[in-house]
C-alpha positions in Angstrom: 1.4 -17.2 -4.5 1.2 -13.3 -4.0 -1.6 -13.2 -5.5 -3.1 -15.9 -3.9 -2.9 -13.8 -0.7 -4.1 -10.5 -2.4 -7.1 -12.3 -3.1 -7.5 -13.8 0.2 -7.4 -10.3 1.7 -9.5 -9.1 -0.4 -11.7 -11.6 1.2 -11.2 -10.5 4.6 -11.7 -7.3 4.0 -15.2 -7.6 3.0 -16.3 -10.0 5.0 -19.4 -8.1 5.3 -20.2 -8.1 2.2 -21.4 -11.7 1.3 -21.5 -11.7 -2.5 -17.9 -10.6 -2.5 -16.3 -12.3 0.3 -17.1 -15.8 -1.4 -16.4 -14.8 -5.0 -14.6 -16.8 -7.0 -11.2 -15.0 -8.2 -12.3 -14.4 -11.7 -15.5 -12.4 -10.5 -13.2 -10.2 -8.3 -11.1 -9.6 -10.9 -13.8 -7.9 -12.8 -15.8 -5.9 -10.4 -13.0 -5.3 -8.2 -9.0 -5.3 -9.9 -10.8 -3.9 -13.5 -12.3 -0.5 -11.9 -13.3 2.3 -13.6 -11.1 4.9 -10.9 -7.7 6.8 -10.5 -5.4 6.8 -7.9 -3.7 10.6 -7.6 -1.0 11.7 -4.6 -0.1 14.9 -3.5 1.3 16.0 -0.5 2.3 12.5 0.6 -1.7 11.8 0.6 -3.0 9.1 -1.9 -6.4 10.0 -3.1 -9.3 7.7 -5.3 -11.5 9.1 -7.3 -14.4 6.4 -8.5 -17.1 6.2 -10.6 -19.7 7.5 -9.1 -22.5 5.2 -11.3 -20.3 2.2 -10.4 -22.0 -0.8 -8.7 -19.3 -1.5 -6.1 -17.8 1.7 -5.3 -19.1 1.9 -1.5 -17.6 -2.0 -0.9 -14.7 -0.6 -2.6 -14.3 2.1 -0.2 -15.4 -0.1 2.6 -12.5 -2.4 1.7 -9.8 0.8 0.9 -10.4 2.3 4.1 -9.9 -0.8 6.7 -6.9 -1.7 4.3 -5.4 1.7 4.9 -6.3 1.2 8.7 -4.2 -1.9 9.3 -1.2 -1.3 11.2 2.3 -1.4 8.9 4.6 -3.7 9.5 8.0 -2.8 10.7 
């Protein structure tokens, strides 16, 4: 079920994108869950560093950043 929804948010969040906001859970899984990046936190900031040569890097950074953007729950 969770990742039911991780996938369906993954959707949303690129709606723009139209190859990815229709894929089929095994093709996000590989271009999107399998990346070629590291995720690295200091002072309480959370920092990717991608692949620049990486095919989806700007719709993964489209995605990241309106992610980050949504308002937490409390």
């Amino acid at each position: 079920m969770a990742a039911q929804r991780h996938l369906a948010w993954t959707r949303l969040l690129l709606h723009d994108e139209p190859e990815l906001a229709t894929a089929e859970p095994e093709t996000l899984r590989t271009k999107f869950y399998h990346l070629p990046a590291r995720l690295t936190a200091h002072a309480r900031r959370r920092t990717r560093h991608l692949d620049r040569t990486w095919p989806w890097a700007a719709a993964f950074t489209t995605a990241w950043q309106r992610g980050t953007q949504l308002p937490a729950l409390t």
